[in-house]
BAKOLLUM-474509 format. One record per residue (C-alpha): residue number from 1; residue in one letter; chain; x, y, z. Coordinates in nm, 3 decimals. Example, Ala and Ser with C-alpha at 12.3 -4.5 7.8 and 13.67 -1.06 7.14 Angstrom:
BEGIN
<site><k>1</k><r>a</r><c>A</c><X>1.230</X><Y>-0.450</Y><Z>0.780</Z></site>
<site><k>2</k><r>s</r><c>A</c><X>1.367</X><Y>-0.106</Y><Z>0.714</Z></site>
This chain:
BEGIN
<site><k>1</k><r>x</r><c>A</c><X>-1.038</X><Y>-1.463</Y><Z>-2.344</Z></site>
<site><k>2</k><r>x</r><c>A</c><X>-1.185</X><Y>-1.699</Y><Z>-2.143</Z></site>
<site><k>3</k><r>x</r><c>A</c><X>-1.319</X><Y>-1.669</Y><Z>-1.744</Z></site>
<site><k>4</k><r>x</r><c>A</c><X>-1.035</X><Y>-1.828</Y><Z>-1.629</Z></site>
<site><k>5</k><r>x</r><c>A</c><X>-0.784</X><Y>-1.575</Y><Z>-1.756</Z></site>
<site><k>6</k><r>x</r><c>A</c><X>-1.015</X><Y>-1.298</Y><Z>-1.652</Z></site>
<site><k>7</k><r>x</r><c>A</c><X>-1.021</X><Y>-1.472</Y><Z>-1.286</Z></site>
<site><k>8</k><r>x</r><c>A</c><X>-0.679</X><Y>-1.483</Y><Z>-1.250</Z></site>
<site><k>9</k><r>x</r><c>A</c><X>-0.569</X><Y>-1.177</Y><Z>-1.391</Z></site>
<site><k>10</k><r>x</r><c>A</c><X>-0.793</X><Y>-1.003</Y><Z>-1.132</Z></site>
<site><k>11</k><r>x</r><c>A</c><X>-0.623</X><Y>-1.210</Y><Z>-0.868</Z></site>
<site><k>12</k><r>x</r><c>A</c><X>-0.265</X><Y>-1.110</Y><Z>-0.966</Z></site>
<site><k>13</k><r>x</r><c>A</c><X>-0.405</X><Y>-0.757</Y><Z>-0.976</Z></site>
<site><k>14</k><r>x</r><c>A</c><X>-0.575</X><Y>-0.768</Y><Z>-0.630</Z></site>
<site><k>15</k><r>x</r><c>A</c><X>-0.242</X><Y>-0.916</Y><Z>-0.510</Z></site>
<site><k>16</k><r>x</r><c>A</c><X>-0.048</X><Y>-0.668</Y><Z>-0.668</Z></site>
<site><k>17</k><r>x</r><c>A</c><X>-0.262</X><Y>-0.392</Y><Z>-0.531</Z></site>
<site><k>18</k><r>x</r><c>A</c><X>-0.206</X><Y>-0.515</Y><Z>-0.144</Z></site>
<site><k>19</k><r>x</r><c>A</c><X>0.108</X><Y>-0.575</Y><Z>-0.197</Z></site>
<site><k>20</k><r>x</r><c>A</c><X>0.212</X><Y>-0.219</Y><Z>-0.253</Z></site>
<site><k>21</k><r>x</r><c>A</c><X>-0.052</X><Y>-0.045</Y><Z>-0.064</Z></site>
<site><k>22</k><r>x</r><c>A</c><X>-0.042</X><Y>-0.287</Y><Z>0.301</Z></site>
<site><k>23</k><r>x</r><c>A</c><X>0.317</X><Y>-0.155</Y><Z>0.382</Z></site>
<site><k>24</k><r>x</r><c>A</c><X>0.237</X><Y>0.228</Y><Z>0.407</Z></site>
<site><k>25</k><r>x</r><c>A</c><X>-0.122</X><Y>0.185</Y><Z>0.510</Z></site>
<site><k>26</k><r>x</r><c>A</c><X>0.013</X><Y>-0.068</Y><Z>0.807</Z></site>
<site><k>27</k><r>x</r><c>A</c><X>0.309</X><Y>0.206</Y><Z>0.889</Z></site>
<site><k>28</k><r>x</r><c>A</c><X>0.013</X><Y>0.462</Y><Z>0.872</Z></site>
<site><k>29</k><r>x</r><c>A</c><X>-0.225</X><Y>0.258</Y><Z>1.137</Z></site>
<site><k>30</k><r>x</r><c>A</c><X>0.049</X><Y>0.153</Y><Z>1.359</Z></site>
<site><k>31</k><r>x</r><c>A</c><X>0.222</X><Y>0.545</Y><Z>1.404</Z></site>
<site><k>32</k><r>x</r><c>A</c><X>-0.164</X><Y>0.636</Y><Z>1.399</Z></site>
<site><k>33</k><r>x</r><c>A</c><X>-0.253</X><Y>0.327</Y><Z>1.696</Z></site>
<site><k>34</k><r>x</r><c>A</c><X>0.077</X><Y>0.483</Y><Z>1.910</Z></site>
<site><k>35</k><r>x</r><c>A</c><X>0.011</X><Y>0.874</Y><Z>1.858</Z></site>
<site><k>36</k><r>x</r><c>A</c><X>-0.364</X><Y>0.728</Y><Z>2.023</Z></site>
<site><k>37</k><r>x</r><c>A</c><X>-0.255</X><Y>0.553</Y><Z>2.303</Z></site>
<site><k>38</k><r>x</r><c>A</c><X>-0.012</X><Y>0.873</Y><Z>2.334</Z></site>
<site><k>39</k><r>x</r><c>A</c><X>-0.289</X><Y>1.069</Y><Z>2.340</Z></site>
<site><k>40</k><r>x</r><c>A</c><X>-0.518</X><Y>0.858</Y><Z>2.610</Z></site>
<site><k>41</k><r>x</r><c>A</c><X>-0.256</X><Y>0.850</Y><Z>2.859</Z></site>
<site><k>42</k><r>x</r><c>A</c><X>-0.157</X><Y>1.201</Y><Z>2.839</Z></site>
<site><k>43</k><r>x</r><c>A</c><X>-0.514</X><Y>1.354</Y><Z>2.736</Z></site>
<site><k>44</k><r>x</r><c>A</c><X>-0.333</X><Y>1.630</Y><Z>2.475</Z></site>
<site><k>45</k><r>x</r><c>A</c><X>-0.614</X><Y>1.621</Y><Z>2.235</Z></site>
<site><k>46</k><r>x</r><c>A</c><X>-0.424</X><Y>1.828</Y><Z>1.986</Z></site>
<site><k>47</k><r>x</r><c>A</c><X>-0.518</X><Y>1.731</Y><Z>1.620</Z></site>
<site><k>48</k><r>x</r><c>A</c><X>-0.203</X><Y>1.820</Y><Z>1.453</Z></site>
<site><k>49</k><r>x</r><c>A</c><X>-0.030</X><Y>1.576</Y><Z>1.697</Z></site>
<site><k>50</k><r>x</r><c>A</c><X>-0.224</X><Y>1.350</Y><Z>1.521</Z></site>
<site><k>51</k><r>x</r><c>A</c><X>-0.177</X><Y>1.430</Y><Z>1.181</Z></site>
<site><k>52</k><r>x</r><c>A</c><X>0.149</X><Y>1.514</Y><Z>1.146</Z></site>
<site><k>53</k><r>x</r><c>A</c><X>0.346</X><Y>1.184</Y><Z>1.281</Z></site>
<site><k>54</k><r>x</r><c>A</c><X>0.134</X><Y>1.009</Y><Z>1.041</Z></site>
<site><k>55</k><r>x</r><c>A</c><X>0.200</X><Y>1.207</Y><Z>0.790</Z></site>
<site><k>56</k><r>x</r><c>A</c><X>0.576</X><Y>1.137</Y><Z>0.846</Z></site>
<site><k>57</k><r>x</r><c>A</c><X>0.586</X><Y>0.816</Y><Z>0.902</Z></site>
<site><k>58</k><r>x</r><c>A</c><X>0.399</X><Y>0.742</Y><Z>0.552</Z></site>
<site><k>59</k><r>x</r><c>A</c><X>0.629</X><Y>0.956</Y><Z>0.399</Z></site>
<site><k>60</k><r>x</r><c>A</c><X>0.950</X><Y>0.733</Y><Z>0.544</Z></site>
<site><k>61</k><r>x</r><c>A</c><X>0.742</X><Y>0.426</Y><Z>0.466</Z></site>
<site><k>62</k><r>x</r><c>A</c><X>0.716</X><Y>0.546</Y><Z>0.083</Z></site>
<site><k>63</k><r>x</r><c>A</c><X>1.054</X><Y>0.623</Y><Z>0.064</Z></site>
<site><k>64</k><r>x</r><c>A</c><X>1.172</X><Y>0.286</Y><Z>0.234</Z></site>
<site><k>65</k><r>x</r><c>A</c><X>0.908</X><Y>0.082</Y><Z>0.068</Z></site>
<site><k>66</k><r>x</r><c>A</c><X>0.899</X><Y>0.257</Y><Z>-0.307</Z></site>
<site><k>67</k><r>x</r><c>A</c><X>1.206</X><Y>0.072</Y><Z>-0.455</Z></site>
<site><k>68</k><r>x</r><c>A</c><X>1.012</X><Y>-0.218</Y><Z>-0.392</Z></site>
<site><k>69</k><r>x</r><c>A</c><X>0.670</X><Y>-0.145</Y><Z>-0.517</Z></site>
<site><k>70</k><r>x</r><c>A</c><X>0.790</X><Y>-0.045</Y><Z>-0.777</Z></site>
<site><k>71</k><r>x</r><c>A</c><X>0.982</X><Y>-0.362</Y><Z>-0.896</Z></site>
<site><k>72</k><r>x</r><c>A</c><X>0.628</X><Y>-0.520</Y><Z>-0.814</Z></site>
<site><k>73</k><r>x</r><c>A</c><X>0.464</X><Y>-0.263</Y><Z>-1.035</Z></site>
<site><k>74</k><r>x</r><c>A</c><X>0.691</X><Y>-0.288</Y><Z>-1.296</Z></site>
<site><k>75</k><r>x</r><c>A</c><X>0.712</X><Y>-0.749</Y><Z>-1.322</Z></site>
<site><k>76</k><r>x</r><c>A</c><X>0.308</X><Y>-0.703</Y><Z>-1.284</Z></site>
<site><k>77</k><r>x</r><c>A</c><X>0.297</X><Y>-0.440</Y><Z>-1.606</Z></site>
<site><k>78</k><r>x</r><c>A</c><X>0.512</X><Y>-0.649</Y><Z>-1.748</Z></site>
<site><k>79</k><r>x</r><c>A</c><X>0.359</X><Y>-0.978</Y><Z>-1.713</Z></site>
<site><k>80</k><r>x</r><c>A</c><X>0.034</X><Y>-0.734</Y><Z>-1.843</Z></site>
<site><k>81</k><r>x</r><c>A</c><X>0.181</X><Y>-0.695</Y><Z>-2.164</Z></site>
<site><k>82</k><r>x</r><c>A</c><X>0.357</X><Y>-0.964</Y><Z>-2.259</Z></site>
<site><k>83</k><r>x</r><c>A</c><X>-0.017</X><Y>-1.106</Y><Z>-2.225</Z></site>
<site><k>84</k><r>x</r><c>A</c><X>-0.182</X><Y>-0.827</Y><Z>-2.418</Z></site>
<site><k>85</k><r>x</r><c>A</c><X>-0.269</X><Y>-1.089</Y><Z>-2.711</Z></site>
<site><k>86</k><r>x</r><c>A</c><X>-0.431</X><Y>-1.293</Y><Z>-2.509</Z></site>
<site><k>87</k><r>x</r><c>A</c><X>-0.679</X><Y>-1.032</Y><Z>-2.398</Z></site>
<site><k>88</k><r>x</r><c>A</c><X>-0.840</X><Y>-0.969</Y><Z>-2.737</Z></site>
């Protein structure tokens, strides 16, 4: 195991990571950016109008996005295996 492998399998794992985290946690900040703005114009400082929406809207996103990530999880623990040898 040298520092190249090491290098690049923290790469494909950093990618990997992003790639199934930035589609919920950019549904998340853009329901959370309009529920805000909502909020501004219309001064209803209720919390729960804040929470909930969000809350909703990640769940959608998971169920939209999962079939997905998990096709990404799966090639990357895949890939991860197939190259177990090569880690000891």
């Amino acid at each position: 195991m040298n520092a190249d492998f090491i290098i690049s399998l923290t790469r494909d794992s950093i990618t990997t990571i992003l790639l199934v985290a930035v589609p919920v946690i950019g549904v998340g900040l853009l329901v959370g950016l309009a529920v805000s703005i909502f909020q501004a114009a219309t001064q209803l400082q209720e919390p729960t109008l804040a929470f909930v929406p969000k809350i909703i809207a990640v769940l959608l996103a998971v169920l939209l996005f999962g079939g997905w990530s998990l096709r990404i999880l799966t090639s990357f623990t895949t890939t991860l295996w197939g190259n177990m040898r090569t880690l000891f």
